[in-house]
N, C-alpha and C positions, 0 to 999 in steps of 0.2 A: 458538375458536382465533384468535389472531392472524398477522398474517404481517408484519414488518419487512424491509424492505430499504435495502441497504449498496451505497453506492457508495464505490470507493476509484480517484483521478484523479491521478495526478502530472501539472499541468498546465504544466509547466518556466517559470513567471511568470505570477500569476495577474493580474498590469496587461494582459500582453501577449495573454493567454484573454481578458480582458475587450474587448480593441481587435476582437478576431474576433467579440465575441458570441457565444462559443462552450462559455459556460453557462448560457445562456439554456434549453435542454431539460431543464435538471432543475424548469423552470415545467412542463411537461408527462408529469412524469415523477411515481410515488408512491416519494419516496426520504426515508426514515426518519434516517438515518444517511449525511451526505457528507462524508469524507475528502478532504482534497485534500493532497496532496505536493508541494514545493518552489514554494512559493507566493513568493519570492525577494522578501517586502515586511514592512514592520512592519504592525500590527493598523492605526492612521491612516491607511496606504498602499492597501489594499482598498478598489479604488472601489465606491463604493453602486452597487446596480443591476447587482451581477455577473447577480444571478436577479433575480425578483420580490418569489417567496416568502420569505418575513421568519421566517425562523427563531426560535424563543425562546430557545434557547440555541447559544451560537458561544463556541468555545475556538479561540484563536490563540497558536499559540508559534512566536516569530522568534525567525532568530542570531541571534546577536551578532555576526557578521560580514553587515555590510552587502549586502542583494543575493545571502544567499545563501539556500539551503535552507528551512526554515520547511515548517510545516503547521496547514493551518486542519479545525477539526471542526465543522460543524453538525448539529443535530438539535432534534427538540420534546419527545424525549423527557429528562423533569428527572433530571439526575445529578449524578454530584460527580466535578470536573476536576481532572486536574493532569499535570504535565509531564515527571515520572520524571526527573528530573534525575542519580540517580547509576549511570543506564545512559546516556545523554547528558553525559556530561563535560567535552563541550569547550563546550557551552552553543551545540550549532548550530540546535538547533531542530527534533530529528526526530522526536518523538514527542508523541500526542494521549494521556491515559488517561484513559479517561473509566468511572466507574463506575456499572450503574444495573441495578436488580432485582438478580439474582443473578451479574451477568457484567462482566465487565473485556475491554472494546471498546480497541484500540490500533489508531491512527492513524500509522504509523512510514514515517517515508523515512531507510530502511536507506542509510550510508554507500558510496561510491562506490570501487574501491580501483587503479582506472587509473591516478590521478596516480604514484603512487609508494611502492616499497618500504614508509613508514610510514606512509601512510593506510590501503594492504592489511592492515598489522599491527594498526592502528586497527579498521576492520570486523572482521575475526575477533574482536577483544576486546569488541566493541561487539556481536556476535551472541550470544557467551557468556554477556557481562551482563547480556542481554535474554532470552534461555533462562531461566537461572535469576531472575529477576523473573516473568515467566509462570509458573513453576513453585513456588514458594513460594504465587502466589496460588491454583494449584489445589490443592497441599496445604491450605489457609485452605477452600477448597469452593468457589471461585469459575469458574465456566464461561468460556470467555475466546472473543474475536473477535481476529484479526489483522488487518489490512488495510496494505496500503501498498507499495511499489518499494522488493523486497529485492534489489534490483543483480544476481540471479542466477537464472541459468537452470538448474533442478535437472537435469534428463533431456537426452539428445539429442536428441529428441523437441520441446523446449523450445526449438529456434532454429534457425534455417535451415540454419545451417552450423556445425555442433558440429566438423567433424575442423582447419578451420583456427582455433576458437578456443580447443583447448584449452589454450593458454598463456598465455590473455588472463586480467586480473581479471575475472570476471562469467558464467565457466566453469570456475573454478580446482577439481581437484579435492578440496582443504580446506574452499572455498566450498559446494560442490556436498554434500561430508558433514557440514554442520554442520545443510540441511537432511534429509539421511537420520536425524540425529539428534535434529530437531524432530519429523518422523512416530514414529521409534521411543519418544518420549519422551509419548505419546499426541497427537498432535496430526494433524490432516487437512489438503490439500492438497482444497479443493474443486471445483475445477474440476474436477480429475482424479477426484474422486468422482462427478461427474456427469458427466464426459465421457469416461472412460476416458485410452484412448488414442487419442483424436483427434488427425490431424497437423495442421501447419500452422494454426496458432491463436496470433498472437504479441500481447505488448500492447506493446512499444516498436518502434523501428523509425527506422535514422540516419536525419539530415537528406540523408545524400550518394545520390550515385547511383540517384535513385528508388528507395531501399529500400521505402519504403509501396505505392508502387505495384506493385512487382515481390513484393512481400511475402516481402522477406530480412530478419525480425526475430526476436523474443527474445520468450519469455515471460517478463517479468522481477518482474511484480503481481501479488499474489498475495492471497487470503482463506485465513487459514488458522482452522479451530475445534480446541477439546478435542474427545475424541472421544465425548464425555460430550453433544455436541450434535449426532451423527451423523445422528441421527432426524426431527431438527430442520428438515434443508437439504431446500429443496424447490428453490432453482435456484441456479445459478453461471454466469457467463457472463463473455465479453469482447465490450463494446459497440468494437467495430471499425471500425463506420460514423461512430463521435462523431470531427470532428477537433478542432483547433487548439491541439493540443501533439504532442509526438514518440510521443508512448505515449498509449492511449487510454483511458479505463475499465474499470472490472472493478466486476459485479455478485453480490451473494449476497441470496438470500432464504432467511432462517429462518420456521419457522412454529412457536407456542409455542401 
């Protein structure tokens, strides 16, 4: 039996991670699979020496707008990459696909839907798109990983303060059912398969008001599998202690 483990890090600029040396622990870490979310640089722009370790294979997909979004995928294990481009439409750069053995691992920094009216209208379409793309691949027989900052906090359970944000994007109750609709559609929520209902466990967490410290955040990161690999998960975790971005880590260990 083997055991892989997944890290998935929205690190809000990975020049700015790199200024903190603040991925310098995945030298220290057995990490099979590193997602990272809104890495805000072209592939040229990653300075060397974020880690040590010299991965064999790295997929990067940047916007097309400058400084924004973008996600990097490392790993040593050989697959075959690509970009999912017609659930990504606007060419922001949210998504890793990476294929390898029998499973389809996705690297996504789900859209944001604060700014306004049609970015919110954007994410809902952009979560639909992405449903049915994972869902055609398991009709095909493919076992699937999700990983990455789906902007949303499913439960109440899931954020400090659920009764002032129900009107916020990123508590919306359309947002909130589209994952009720991920689980119903076989898909797992791992954390909460390994932690139940543990409270107070957030991966994001504002810059203002000592949020991190007072710990007023959001479980916003998420690992999610087909339930076809239920068997599989031996841990799930939120590395809480990792800083130097707004939101911190999230770990899964599968074992095959």
């Amino acid at each position: 039996m083997a055991k892989l483990t997944f890290i998935s890090w929205n690190v809000n600029g990975i020049r700015a991670v790199d200024k903190k040396d603040a991925l310098k622990w995945v030298d220290e870490e057995t990490v099979d699979f590193l997602g990272l979310q809104e890495i805000k640089a072209e592939a040229d722009q990653i300075p060397e020496g974020i880690f040590e370790r010299d991965y064999k294979f790295q997929s990067i997909n940047s916007s097309s707008k400058k400084g924004q979004s973008g996600v990097a995928l490392y790993t040593d294990i050989k697959g075959d990459a690509s970009s999912c481009d017609h659930v990504d439409i606007l060419d922001e750069g949210r998504i890793n696909e990476y294929h390898f053995e029998n499973i389809a691992y996705f690297n996504v920094y789900f859209p944001n839907g604060q700014r306004n009216e049609e970015r919110l209208e954007y994410k809902m379409s952009f979560y639909e798109s992405f449903l049915d793309h994972i869902l055609d691949l398991r009709k095909q027989g493919k076992s699937i990983v999700v990983c990455g900052d789906v902007n949303t906090a499913h439960y109440p359970i899931d954020l400090a303060r659920p009764k002032a944000n129900e009107k916020t994007s990123g508590f919306l109750p359309m947002e909130r059912e589209w994952q009720d609709k991920l689980l119903s559609c076989g898909f797992i929520d791992t954390f909460r398969h390994v932690h139940g209902d543990i409270e107070d466990r957030y991966s994001w967490w504002s810059y203002r008001a000592g949020a991190r410290g007072n710990n007023v955040g959001w479980r916003i990161d998420y690992f999610y599998v087909s339930d076809d690999l239920k068997d599989k998960i031996v841990d799930a975790d939120i590395l809480d202690q990792v800083m130097g971005s707004d939101h911190c880590p999230v770990k899964l260990v599968l074992e095959f």
